[in-house]
C-alpha positions as a Python dict, from the first residue, in 0.01 Angstrom:
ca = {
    (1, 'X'): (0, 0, 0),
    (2, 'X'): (178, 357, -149),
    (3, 'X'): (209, 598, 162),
    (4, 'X'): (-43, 837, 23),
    (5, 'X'): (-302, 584, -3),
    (6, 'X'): (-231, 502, 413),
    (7, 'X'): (-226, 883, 498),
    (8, 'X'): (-589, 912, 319),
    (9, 'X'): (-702, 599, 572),
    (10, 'X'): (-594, 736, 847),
    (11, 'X'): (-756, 1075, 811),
    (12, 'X'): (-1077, 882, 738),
    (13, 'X'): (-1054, 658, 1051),
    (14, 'X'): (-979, 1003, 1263),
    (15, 'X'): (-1306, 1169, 1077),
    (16, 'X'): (-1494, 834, 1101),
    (17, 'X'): (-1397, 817, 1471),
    (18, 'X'): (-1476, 1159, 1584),
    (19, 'X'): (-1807, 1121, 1362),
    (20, 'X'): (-1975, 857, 1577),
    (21, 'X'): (-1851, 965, 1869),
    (22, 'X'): (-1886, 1343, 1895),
    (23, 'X'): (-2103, 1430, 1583),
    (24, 'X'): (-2400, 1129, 1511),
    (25, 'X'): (-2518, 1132, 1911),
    (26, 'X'): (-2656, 1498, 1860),
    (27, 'X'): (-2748, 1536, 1508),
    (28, 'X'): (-3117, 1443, 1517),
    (29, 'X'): (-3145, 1737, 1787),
    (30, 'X'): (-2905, 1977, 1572),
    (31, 'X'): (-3211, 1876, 1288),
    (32, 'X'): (-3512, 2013, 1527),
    (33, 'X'): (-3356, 2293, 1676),
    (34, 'X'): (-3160, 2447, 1367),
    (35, 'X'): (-2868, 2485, 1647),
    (36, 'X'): (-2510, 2608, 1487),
    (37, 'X'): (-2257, 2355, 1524),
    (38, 'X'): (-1975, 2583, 1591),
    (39, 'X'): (-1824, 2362, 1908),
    (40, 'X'): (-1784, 2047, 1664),
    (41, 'X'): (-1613, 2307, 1378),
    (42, 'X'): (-1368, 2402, 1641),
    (43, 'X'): (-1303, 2064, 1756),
    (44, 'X'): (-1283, 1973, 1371),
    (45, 'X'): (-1022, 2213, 1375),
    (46, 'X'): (-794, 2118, 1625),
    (47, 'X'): (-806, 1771, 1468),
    (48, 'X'): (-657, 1931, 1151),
    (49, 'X'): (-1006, 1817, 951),
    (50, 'X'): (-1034, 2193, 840),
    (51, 'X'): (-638, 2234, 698),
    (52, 'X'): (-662, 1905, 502),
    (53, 'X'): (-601, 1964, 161),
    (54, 'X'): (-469, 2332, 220),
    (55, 'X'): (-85, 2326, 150),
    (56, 'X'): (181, 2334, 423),
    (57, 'X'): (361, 2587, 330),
    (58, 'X'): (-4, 2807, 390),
    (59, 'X'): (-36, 2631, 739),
    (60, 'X'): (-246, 2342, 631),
    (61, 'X'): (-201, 1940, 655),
    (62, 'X'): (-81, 1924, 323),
    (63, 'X'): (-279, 1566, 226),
    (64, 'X'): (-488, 1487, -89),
    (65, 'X'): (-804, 1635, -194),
    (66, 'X'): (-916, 1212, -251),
    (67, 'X'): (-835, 1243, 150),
    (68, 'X'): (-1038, 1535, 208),
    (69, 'X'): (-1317, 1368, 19),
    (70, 'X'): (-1299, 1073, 266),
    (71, 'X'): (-1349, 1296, 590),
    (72, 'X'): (-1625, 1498, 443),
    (73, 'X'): (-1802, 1165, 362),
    (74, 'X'): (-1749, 1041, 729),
    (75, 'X'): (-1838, 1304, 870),
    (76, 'X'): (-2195, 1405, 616),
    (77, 'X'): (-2299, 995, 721),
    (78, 'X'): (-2333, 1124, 1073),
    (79, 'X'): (-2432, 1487, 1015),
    (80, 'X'): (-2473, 1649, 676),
    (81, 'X'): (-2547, 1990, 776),
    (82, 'X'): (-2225, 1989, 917),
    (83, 'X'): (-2055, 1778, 640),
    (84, 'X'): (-2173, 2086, 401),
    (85, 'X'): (-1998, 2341, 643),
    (86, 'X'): (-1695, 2157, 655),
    (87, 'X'): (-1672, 2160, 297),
    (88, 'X'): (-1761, 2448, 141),
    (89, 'X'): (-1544, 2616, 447),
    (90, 'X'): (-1262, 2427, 362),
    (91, 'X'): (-1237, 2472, 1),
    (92, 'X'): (-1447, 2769, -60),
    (93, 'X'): (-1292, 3015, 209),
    (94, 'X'): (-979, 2837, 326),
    (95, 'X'): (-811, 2710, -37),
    (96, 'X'): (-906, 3023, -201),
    (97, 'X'): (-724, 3196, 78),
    (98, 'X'): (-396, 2966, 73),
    (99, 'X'): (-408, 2979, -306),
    (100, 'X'): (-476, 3360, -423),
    (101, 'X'): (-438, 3514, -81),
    (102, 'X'): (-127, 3807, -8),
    (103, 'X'): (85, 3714, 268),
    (104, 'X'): (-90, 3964, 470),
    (105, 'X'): (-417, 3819, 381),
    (106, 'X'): (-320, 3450, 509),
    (107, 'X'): (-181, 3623, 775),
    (108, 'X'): (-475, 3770, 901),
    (109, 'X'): (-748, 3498, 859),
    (110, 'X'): (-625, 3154, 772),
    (111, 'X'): (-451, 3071, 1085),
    (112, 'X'): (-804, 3137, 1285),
    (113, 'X'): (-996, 2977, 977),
    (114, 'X'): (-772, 2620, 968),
    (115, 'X'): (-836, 2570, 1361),
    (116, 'X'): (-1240, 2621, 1313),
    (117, 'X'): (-1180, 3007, 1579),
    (118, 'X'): (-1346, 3174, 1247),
    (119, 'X'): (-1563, 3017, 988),
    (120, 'X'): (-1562, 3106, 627),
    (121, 'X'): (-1842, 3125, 375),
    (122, 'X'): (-1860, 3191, 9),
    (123, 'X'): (-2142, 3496, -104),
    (124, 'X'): (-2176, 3404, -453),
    (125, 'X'): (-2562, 3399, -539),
    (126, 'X'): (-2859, 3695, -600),
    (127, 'X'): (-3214, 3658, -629),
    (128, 'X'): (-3167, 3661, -1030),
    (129, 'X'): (-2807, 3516, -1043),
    (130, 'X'): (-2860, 3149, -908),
    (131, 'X'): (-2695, 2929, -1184),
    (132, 'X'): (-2514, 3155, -1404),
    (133, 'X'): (-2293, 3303, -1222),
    (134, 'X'): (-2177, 3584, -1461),
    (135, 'X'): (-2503, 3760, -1399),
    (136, 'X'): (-2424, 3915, -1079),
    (137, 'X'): (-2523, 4264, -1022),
    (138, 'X'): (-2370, 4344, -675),
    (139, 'X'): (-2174, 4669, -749),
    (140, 'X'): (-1853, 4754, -589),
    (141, 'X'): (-1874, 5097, -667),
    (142, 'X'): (-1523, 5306, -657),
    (143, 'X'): (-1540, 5596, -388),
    (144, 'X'): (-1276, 5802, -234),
    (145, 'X'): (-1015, 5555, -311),
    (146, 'X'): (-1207, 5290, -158),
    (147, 'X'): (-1518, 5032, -274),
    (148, 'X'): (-1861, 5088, -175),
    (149, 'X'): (-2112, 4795, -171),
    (150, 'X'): (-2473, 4785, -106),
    (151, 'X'): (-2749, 4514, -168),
    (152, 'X'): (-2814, 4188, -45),
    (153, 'X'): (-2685, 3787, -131),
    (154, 'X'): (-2907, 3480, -94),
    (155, 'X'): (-2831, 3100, 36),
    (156, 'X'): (-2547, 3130, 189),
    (157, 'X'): (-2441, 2790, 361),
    (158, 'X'): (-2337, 2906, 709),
    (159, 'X'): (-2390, 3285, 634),
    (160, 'X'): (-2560, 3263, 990),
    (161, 'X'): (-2222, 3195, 1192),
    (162, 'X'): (-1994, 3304, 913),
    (163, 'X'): (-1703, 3528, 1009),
    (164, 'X'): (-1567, 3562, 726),
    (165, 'X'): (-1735, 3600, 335),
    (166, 'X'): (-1519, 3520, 46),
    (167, 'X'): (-1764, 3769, -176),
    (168, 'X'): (-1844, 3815, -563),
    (169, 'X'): (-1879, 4154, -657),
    (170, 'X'): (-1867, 4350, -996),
    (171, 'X'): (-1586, 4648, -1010),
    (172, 'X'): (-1664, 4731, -1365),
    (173, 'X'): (-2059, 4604, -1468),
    (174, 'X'): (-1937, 4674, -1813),
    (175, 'X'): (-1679, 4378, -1855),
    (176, 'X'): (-1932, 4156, -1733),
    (177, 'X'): (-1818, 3813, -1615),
    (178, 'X'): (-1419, 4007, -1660),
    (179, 'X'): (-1571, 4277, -1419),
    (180, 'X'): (-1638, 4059, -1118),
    (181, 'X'): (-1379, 4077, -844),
    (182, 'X'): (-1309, 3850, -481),
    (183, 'X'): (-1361, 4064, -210),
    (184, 'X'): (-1260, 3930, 196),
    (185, 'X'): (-1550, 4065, 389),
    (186, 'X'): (-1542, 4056, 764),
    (187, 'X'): (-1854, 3984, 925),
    (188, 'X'): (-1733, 4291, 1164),
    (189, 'X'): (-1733, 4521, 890),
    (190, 'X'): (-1951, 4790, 891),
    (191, 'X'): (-2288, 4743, 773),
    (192, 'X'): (-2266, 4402, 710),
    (193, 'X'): (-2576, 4228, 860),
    (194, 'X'): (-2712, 3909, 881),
    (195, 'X'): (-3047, 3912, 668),
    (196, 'X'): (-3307, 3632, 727),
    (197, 'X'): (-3202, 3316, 797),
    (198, 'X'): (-3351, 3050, 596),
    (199, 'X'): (-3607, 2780, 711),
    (200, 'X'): (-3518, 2477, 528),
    (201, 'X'): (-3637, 2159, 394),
    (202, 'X'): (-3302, 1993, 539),
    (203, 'X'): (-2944, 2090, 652),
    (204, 'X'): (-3120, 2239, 927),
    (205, 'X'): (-2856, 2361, 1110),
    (206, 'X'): (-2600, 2442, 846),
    (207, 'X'): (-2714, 2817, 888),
    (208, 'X'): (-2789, 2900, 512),
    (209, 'X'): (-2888, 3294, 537),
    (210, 'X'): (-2934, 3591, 324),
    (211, 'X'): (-2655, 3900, 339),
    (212, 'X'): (-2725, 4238, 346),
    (213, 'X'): (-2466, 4491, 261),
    (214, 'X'): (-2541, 4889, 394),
    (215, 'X'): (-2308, 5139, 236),
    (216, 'X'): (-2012, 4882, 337),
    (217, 'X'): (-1642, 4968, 188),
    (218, 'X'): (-1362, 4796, 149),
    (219, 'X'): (-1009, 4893, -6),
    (220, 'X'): (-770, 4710, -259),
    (221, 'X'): (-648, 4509, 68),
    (222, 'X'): (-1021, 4330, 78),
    (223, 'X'): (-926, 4223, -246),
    (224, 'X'): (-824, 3828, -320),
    (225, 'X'): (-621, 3743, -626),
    (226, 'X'): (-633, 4075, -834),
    (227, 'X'): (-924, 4310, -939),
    (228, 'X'): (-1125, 4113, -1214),
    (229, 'X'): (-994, 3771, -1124),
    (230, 'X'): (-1311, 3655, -904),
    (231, 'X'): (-1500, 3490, -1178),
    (232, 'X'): (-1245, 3250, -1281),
    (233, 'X'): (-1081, 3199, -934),
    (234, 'X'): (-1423, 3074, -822),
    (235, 'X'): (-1506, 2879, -1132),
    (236, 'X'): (-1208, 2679, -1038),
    (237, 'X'): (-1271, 2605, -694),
    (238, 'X'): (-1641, 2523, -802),
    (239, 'X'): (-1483, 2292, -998),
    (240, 'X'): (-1301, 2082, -694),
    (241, 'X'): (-1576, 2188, -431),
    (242, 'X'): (-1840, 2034, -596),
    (243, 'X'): (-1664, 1664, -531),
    (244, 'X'): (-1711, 1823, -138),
    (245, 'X'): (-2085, 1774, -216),
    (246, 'X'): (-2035, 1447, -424),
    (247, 'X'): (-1889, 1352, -75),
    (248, 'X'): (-2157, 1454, 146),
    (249, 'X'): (-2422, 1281, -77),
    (250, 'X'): (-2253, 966, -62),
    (251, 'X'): (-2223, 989, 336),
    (252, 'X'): (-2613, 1055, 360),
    (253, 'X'): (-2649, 781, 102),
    (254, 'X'): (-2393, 509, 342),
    (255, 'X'): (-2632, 613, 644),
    (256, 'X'): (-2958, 527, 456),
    (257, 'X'): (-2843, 204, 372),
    (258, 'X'): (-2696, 144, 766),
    (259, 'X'): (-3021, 237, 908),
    (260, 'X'): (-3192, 12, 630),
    (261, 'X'): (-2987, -265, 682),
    (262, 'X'): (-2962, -271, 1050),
    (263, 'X'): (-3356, -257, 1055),
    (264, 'X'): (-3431, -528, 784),
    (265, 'X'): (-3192, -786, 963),
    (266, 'X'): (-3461, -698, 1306),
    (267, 'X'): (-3785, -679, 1137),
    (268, 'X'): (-3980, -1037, 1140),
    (269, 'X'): (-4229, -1072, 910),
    (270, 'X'): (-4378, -1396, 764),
    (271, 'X'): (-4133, -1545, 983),
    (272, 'X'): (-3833, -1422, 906),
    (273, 'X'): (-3601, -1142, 861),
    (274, 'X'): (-3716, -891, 583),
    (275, 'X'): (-3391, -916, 449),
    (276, 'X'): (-3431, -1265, 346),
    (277, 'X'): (-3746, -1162, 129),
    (278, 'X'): (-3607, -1103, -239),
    (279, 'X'): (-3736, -797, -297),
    (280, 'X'): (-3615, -632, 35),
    (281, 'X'): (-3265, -812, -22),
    (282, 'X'): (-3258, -680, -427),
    (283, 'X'): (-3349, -329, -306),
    (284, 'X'): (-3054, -348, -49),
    (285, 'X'): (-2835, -476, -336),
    (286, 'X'): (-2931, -226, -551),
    (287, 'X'): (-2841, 59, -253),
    (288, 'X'): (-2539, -76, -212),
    (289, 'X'): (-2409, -90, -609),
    (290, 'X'): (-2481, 266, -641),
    (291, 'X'): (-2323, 417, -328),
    (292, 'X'): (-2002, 204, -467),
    (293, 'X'): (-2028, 333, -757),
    (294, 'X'): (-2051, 660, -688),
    (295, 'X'): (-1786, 669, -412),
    (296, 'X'): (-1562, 524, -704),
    (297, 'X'): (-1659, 833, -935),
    (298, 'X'): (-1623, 1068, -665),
    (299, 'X'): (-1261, 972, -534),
    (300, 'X'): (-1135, 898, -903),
    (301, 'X'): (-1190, 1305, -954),
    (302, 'X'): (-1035, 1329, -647),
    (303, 'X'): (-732, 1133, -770),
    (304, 'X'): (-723, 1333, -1106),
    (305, 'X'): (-687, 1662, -902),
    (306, 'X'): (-382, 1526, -689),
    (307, 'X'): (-209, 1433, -990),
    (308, 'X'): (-244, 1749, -1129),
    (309, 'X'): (-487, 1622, -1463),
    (310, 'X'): (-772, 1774, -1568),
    (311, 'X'): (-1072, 1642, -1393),
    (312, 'X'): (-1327, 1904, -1491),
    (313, 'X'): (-1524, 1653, -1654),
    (314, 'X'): (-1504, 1410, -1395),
    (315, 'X'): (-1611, 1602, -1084),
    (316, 'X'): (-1905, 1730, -1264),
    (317, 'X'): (-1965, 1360, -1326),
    (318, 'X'): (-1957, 1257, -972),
    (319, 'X'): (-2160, 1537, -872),
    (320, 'X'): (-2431, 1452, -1132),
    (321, 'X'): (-2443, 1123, -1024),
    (322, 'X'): (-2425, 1101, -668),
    (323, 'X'): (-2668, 1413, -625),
    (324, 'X'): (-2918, 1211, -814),
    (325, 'X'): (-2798, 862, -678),
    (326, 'X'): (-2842, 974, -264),
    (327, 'X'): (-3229, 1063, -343),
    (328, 'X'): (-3281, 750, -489),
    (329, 'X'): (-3100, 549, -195),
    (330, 'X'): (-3284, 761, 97),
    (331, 'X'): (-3648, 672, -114),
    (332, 'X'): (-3505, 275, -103),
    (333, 'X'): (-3396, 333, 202),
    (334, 'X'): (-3743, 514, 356),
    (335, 'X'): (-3934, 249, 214),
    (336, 'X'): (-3733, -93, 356),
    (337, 'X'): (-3886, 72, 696),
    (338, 'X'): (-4243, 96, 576),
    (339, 'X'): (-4452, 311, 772),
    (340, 'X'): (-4162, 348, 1039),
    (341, 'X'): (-3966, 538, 801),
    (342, 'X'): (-4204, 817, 761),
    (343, 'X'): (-4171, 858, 1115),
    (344, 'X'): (-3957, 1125, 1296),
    (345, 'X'): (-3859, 868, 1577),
    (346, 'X'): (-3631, 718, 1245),
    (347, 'X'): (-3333, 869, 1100),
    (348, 'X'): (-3453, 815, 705),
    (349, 'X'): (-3696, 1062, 716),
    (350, 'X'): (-3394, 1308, 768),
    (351, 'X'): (-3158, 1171, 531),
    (352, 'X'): (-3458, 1189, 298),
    (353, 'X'): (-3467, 1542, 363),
    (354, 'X'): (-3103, 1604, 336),
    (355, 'X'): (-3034, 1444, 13),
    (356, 'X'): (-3254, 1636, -185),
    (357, 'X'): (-3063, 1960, -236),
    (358, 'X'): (-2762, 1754, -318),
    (359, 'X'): (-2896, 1798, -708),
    (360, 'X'): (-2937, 2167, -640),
    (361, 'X'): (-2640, 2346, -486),
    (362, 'X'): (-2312, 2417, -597),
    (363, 'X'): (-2418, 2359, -980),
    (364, 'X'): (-2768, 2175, -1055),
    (365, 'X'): (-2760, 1866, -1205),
    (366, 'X'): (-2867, 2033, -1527),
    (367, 'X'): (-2561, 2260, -1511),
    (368, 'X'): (-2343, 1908, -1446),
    (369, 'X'): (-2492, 1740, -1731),
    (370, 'X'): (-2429, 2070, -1966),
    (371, 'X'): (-2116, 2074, -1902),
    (372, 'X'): (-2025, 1744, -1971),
    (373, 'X'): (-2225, 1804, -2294),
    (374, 'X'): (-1957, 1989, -2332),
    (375, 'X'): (-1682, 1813, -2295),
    (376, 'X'): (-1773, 1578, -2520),
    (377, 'X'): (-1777, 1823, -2763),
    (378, 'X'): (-1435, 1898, -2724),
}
């Protein structure tokens, strides 16, 4: 076994491990209360869970994104409103940081950010600019040698107990997607303030909230990787981020099938184990051939991006299917309990609930299958 391969176990085992232990025992309450999870980021961070894939040389672990993959899955199977945190914090906020950020920049946020003191969140989408991206009208207007910004974002995942917003502004509305620039926004700054936050279908306590922006300014040092840049840099890390949510799908998807399994070897009816009964045992079967199969897409798009090969293709792939696959498995899953499984006192009704906006967020599957249209073009 190659040493990179055993370094990616052993950060699963640590995620798995602090998962069941710390995470899973207060999840279903997390679910009805909507409660921030901020202890179990900090603890996250001091187990180096947040700093996994960001280089060394920026203060992070240094180990693969396949290994950062792993933990995110872990940790989604026992919470996923936390699993989405931990990713999009990780490589939306803490890799664009280690990757684009001035030395002064890293030196002022990612130390706090990779031990889970401050979290990080990514203000990307509008009411009008969901999907396309390029249509964002958030104007950082120039004023007395300084940027002015007013008007509001939507949905952003942990915008409730965010400290820090990696945020997509335009600095010249004519350029259009050339215009748009990454701004560092504090969540200390001056008339920033926290907008409603949303009540949710699932990832209940994952703090997705609405940002409203009062006459705020911020200077060329706000700025991450050069005026202009912010389009592409965050069509890039969309790119890799989107395996985080490949990830988290197939964690819900591996606790459906636990929670199915462990109750059809328990349930006796017509004598015997459910399990035993064909079409319980195919629907199991089938569960379990498309969780493999889409952990196997997911962590081969890892691979590509370790080796340094375009994987573009493939992590749209993986996000496609696994967004898709997880709804399916929950619905198998919900079923194998009957009646019980529309209940609240069993966990499938809140996978069920958690899976669904794995085909929505961070690029729909309609926006994953267009772009591997694409590709296939090419």
């Amino acid at each position: 076994m190659c040493a990179c391969l055993t370094d990616d176990l052993l950060i699963q085992d640590v995620a798995r491990r602090f998962a069941e232990a710390e995470v899973a025992p207060g999840a279903a309450k997390r679910d009805r209360t909507g409660e921030a999870p901020r202890d179990l980021l900090r603890q996250l961070g001091e187990l180096g869970m947040l700093s996994i894939a960001v280089p060394q040389e920026a203060g992070g672990a240094g180990a693969s994104y396949r290994a950062l993959c792993m933990a995110i899955e872990e940790i989604s199977r026992a919470d996923a409103s936390l699993g989405v945190v931990m990713s999009t914090h990780h490589s939306l906020a803490c890799l664009p940081l280690a990757e684009h950020g001035t030395a002064e920049q890293k030196q002022r946020y990612l130390p706090a950010l990779l031990k889970g003191e401050m979290i990080g969140a990514v203000s990307i989408t509008e009411s009008h600019a969901g999907s396309n991206a390029a249509d964002i009208r958030l104007q950082a207007r120039a004023r007395n040698g300084a940027y002015v910004l007013s008007g509001e974002k939507q949905l952003i995942t942990a915008g409730a107990f965010a400290d820090l917003f990696i945020l997509l502004a335009s600095t010249d509305p004519d350029a259009g997607p050339k215009g748009l620039t990454c701004f560092l926004l504090p969540r200390t700054a001056r008339g920033v303030h926290i907008g409603r936050v949303e009540d949710k279908l699932g990832l209940t306590s994952s703090g997705t909230a609405q940002l409203v922006l009062d006459e705020v300014e911020l200077t060329d040092h706000d700025i991450l990787g050069g005026k202009g840049n912010g389009y592409r840099i965050l069509l890039a890390l969309l790119s890799k981020s989107r395996l985080g949510i490949a990830s988290q799908a197939n964690g819900i998807a591996r606790a459906a099938l636990d929670a199915a399994l462990a109750y059809a070897k328990e349930r006796i009816s017509f004598g015997q184990p459910i399990i035993r009964h064909q079409a319980v045992g195919f629907r199991l079967a089938d569960m379990a051939t498309e969780i493999e199969a889409s952990r196997h897409l997911t962590l081969h798009a890892a691979s590509l991006i370790d080796a340094g090969l375009s994987f573009h293709r493939e992590s749209s792939m993986a996000k496609l299917y696994a967004g898709e696959m997880v709804e399916r498995v929950c619905s198998k899953g919900l079923q194998t309990l009957g009646g019980n499984g529309y209940l609240r006192d069993y966990p499938l009704e809140r996978y069920f609930r958690d899976a669904r906006v794995c085909q929505i967020y961070e690029g729909t599957s309609d926006i994953q299958r267009m772009i591997i249209a694409r590709s296939l073009e090419e």
